[in-house]
C-alpha positions in Angstrom: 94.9 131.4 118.9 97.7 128.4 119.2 99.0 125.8 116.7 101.1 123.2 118.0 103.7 121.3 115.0 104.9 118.3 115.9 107.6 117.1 113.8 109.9 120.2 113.2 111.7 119.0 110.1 111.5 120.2 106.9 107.5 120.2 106.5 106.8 121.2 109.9 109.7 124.0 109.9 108.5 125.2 106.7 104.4 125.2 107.9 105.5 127.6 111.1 107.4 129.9 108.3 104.3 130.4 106.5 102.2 130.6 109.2 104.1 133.3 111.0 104.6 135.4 107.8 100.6 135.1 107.3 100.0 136.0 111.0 97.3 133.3 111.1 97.8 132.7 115.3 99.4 134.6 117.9 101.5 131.2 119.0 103.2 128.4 117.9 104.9 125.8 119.7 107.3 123.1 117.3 107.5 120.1 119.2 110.1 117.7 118.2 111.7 114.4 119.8 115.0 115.6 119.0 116.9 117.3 121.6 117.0 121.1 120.6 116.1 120.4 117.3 112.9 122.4 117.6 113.9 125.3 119.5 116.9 125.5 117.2 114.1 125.8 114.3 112.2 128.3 116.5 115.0 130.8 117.3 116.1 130.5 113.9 112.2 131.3 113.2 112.1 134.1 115.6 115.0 135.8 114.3 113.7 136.9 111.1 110.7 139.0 113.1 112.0 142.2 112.0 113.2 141.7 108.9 109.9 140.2 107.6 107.9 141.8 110.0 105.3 139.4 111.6 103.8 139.9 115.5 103.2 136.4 115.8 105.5 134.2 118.2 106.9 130.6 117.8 108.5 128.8 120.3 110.2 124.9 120.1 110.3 122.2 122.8 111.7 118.3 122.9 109.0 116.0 123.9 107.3 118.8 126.1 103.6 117.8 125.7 102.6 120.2 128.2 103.8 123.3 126.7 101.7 122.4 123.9 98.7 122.8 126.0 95.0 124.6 125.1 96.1 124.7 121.2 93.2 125.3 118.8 94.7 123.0 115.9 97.4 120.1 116.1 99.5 119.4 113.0 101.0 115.6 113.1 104.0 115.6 110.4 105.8 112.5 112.7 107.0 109.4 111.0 110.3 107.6 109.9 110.4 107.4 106.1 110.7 104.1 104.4 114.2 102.2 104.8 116.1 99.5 103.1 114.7 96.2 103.7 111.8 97.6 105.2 108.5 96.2 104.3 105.6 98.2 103.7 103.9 96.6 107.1 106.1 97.7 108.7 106.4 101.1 108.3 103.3 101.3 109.1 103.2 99.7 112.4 106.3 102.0 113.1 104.5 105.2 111.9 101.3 103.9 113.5 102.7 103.7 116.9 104.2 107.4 116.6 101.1 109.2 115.1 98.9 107.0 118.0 101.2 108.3 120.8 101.6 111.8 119.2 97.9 112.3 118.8 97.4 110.8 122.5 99.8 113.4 124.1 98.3 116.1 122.5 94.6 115.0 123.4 95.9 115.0 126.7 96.5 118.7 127.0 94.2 119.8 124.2 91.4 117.6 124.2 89.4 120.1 122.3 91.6 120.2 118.9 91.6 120.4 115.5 93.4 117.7 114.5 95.4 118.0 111.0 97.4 114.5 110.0 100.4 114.9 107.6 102.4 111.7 108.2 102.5 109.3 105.9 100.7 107.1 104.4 98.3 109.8 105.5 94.7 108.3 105.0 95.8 105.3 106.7 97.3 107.8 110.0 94.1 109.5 109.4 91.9 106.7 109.6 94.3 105.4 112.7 93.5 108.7 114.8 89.6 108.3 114.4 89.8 104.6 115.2 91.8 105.1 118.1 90.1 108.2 119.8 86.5 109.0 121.1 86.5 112.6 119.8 84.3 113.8 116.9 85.0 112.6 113.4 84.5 116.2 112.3 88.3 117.2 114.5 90.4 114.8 112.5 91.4 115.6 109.2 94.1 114.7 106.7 95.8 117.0 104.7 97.4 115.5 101.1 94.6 116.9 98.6 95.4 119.9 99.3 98.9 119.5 98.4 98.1 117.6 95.2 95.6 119.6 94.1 98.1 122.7 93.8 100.6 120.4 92.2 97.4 120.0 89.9 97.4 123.1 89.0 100.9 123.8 88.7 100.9 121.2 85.5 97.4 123.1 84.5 99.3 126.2 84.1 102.1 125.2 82.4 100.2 123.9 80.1 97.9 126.6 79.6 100.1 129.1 80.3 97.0 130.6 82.5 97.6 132.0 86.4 97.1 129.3 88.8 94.6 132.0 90.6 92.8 131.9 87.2 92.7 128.2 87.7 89.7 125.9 89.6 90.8 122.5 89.9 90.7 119.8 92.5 92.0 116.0 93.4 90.4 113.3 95.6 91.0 109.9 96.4 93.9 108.7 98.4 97.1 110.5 98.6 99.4 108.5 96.6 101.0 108.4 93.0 98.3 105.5 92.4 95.3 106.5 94.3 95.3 110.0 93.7 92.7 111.0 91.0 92.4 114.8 89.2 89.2 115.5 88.3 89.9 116.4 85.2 86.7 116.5 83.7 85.3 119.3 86.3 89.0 121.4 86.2 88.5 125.0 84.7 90.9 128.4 83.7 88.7 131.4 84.1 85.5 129.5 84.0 85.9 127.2 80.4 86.4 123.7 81.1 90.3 122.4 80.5 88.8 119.8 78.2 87.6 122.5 76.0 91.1 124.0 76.3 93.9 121.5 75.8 93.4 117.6 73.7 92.6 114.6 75.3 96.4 113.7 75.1 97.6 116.7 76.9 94.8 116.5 79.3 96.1 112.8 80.1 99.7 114.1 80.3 98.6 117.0 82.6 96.8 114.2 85.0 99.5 111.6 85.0 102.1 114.5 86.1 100.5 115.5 88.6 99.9 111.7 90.0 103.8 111.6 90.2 104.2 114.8 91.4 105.5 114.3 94.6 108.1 111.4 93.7 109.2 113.9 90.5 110.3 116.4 93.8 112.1 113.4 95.4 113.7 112.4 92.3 115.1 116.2 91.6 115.6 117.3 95.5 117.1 113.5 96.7 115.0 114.1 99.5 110.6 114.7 99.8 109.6 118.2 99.0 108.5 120.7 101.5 107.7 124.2 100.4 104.3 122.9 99.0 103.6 120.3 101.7 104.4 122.8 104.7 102.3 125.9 102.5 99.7 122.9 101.7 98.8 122.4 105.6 99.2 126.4 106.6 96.9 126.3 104.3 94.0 124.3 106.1 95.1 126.0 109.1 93.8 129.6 107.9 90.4 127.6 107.0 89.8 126.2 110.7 91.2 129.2 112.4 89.4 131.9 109.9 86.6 129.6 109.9 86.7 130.2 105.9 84.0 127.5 105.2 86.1 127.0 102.0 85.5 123.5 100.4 89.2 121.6 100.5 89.9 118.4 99.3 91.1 116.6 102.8 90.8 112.9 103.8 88.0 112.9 106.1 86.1 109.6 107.7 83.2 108.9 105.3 79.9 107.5 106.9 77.9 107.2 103.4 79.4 109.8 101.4 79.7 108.3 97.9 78.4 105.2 98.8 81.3 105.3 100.7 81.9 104.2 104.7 84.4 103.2 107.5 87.2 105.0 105.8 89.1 108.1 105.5 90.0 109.5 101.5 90.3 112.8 100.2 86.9 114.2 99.6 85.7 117.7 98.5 84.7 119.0 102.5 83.7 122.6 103.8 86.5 123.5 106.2 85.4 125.4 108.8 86.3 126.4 113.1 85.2 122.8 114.3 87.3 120.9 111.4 85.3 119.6 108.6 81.8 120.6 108.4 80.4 118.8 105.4 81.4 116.4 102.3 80.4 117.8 98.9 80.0 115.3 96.7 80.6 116.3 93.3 78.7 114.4 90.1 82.0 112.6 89.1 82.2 110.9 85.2 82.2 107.1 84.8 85.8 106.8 84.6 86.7 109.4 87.8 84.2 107.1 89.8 86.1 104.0 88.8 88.9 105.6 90.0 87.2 106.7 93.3 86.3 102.9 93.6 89.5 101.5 93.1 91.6 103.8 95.3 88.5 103.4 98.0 89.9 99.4 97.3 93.5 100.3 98.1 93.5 102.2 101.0 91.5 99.5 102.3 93.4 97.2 101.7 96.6 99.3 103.4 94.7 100.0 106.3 94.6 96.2 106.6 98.2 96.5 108.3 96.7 98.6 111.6 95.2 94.9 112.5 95.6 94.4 116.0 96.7 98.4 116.7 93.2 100.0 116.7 
């Protein structure tokens, strides 16, 4: 099977690593619009075959769509990040017109994809991508819960001192420091409940760390994280190619779901070979489904700023 990366930065770079140690395709391509920037990342890739030992094969290319052709999953991870004297809009016009050309390049060659969207803010790009394209809602899926849901974790065992395999915990909601919500009233460590583990304070202190997660790596690394994000997406990747039917936390377009429609949020969904196969909607507590509400509200309100591009 095929994966095609585009966007071979840090995240993208790092998602072909982990995909190659884990074998989960024969091929990947890294597409990047820097000149030799991706096959730079790809021989740099391909050099450490026999020292870690993987069959699988990578290969990079600048702004060579066609190479990327019959690929059974797509990972977006284009986009500019935020600069000075930038406004919020327009960010997202800029990463709107990227992600909208990206995603129509690859349709062109692999009309029959999975497609995973990474860039930022990633409902919004998410919701972009099913607005813009006549393929089935099911093929378009955003990956941030993922990502936040380990970070969840992370805090869960350091507070617990239990494994994080020991540990069943999920987010939802958008994927941002103030959309995001852990569910912390359904999180467990070897089956007990985390509320029956650890107070209400440190409960709260576990769910506000992992809300500013990601901007705690910025503030340590000068830079966004990657490890996490790029094992976060190889991640959904072994679920549509090994058709795992796990249930992931992934922005999906929501039709009813939790009263919920004409959007794309992070959502507990079975991940399976043709994308997302289901929503699972979990019985949330009053103040997780205010939450839910209120980030529902916010993304909303950001996808306001794709008027006149979808």
């Amino acid at each position: 099977m095929k994966v095609t990366i585009v966007g071979a930065g840090n995240v993208g770079a790092s998602c072909a690593e982990y995909i190659l140690l884990k074998e989960i395709v024969e091929e990947i391509v890294l597409l990047d619009i820097k000149e030799g920037f991706a096959e730079g990342k790809a021989l740099d890739l391909t050099q450490t075959t026999s020292t870690l030992g993987f069959k699988s094969k990578v290969s990079g290319v600048t702004n060579d769509y066609s190479s990327t052709s019959n690929s059974d999953v797509v990972v977006i991870t284009s986009g500019i990040p935020r600069k000075p004297g930038m406004t919020r809009e327009e960010l997202i016009g800029i990463n709107a017109g990227i992600v909208k050309s990206v995603s129509e390049n690859l349709l062109k060659y692999s009309p029959n994809a999975v497609i995973i969207v990474v860039s930022n803010p990633m409902d919004t790009m998410t919701y972009l991508v099913n607005k813009s394209f006549d393929i089935p809602k099911n093929r378009i899926i955003g990956m941030g819960g993922i990502l936040d849901s380990s970070r969840f974790k992370t805090y869960i065992s350091k507070s617990t001192k239990h494994s994080q395999h020991d540990i069943d915990a999920m987010v939802i909601g958008g994927h941002g420091d103030t959309t995001m919500i852990p569910l912390t009233s359904l999180a467990k460590c070897k089956d007990e409940l985390l509320s029956n583990i650890v107070s209400k304070e440190e409960l709260s202190k576990i769910a506000s760390e992992t809300m500013v997660g990601g901007a705690t790596l910025t503030k340590l690394l000068g830079t966004s994280a990657w490890y996490a994000p790029g094992a976060s997406v190889s991640y959904l990747v072994n679920a549509i190619v090994n058709d795992t039917k796990e249930v992931l936390p992934c922005s999906v377009y929501l039709t009813g779901e939790y009263n919920i429609e004409d959007i794309c949020i992070g959502v507990p969904s079975i991940i399976g070979r043709n994308g997302f196969e289901d929503v699972i909607e979990f019985d949330l507590d009053s103040k997780e489904l205010e939450m839910f509400n209120n980030s529902v509200k916010a993304v909303k309100q950001t996808n306001l700023a794709l008027d006149g591009l979808i």
